[in-house]
Backbone as CSV, one residue per row, in Angstrom:
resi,resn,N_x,N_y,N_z,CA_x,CA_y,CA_z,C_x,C_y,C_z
1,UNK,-7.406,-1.123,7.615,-7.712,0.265,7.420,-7.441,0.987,8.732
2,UNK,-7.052,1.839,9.105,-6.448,2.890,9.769,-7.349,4.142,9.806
3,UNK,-8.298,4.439,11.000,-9.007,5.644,10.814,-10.158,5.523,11.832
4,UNK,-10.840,6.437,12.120,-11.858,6.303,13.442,-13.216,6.337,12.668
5,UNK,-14.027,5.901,12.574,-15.428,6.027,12.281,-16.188,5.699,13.339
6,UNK,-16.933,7.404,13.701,-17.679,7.488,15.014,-16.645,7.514,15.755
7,UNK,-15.410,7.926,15.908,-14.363,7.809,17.419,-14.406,6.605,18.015
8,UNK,-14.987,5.049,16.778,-13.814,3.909,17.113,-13.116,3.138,16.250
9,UNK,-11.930,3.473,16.988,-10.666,3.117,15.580,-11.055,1.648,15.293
10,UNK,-11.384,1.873,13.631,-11.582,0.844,13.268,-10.407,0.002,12.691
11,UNK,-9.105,0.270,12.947,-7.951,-0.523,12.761,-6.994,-0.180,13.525
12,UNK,-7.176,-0.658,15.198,-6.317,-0.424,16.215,-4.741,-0.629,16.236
13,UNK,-3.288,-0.518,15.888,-2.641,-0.479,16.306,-2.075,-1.115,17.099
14,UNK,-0.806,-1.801,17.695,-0.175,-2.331,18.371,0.454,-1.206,19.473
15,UNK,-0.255,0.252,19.333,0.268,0.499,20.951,1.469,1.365,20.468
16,UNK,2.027,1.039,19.830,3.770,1.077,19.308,4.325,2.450,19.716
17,UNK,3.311,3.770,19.317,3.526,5.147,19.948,2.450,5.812,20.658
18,UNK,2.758,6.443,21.339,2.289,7.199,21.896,1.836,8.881,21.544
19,UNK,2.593,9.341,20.615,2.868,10.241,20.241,2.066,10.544,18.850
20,UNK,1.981,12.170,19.005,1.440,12.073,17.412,2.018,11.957,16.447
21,UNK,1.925,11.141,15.580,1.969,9.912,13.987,1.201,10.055,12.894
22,UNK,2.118,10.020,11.672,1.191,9.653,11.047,0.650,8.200,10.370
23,UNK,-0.408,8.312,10.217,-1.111,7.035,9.882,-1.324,6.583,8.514
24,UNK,-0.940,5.521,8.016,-0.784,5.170,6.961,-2.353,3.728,6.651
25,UNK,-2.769,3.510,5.456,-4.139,2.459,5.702,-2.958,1.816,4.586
26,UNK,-3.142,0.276,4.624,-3.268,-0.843,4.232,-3.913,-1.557,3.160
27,UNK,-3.524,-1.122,1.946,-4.361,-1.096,1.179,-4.402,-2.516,0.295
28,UNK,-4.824,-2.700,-0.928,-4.624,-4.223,-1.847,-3.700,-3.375,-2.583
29,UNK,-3.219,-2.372,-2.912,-2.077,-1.878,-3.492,-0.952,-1.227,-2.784
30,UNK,-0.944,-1.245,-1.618,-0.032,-1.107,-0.883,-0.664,0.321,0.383
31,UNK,0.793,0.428,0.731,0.006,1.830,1.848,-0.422,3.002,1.309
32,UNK,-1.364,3.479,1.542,-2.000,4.843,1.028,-1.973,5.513,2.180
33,UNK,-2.238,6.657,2.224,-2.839,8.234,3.176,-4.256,7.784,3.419
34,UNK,-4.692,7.283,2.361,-6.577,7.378,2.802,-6.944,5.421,2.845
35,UNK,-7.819,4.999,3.439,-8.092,3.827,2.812,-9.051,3.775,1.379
36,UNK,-9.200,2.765,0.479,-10.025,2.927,0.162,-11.479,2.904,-0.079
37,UNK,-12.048,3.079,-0.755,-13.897,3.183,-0.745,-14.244,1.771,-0.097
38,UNK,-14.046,0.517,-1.001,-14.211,-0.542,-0.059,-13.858,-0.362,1.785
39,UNK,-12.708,-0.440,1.954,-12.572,-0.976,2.768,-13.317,0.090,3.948
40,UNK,-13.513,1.370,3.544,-14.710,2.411,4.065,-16.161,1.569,4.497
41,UNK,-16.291,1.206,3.308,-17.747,0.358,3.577,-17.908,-1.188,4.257
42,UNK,-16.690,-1.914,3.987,-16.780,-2.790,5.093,-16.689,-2.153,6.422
43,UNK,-15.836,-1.416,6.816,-15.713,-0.639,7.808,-17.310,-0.897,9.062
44,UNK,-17.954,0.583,7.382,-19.185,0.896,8.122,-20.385,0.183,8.439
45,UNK,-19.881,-1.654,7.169,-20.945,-2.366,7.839,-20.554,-3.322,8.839
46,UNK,-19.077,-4.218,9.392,-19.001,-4.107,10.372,-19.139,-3.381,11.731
47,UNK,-19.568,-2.311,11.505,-20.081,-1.618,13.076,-20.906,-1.520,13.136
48,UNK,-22.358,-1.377,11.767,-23.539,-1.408,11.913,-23.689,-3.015,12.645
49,UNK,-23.446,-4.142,11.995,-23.373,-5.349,12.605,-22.773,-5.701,13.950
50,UNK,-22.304,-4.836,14.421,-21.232,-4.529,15.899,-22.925,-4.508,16.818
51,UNK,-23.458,-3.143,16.292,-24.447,-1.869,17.151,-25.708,-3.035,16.777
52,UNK,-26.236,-3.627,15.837,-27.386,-4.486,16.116,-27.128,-5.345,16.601
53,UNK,-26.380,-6.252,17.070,-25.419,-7.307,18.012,-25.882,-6.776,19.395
54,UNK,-25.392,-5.567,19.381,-25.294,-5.190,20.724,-26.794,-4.787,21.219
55,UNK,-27.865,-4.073,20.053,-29.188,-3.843,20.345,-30.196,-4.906,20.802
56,UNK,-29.117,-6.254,20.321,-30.325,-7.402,20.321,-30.023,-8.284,21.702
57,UNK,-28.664,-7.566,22.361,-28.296,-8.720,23.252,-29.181,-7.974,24.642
């Protein structure tokens, strides 16, 4: 998935440009404009699991 939640990209890139792009997400049906609802919510519970990781260390 391709997109910032909270301003950190949660599907970083290889760097490749520099420039402004557009961004395409990765989908189970191919590339879309948006990701979808899933992969939104894994998203948002990998970073909740990121931020209590980090609360507990």
């Amino acid at each position: 998935m391709h997109g910032a939640i909270l301003h950190i990209d949660d599907c970083p890139s290889d760097g490749a440009t520099d420039s402004l792009a557009c961004r395409v997400s990765p989908t189970p049906v191919g590339l879309a404009g948006v990701p979808t609802v899933e992969q939104i919510v894994e998203a948002l519970r990998a970073l909740g699991a990121l931020r209590a990781q980090a609360n507990a260390g």
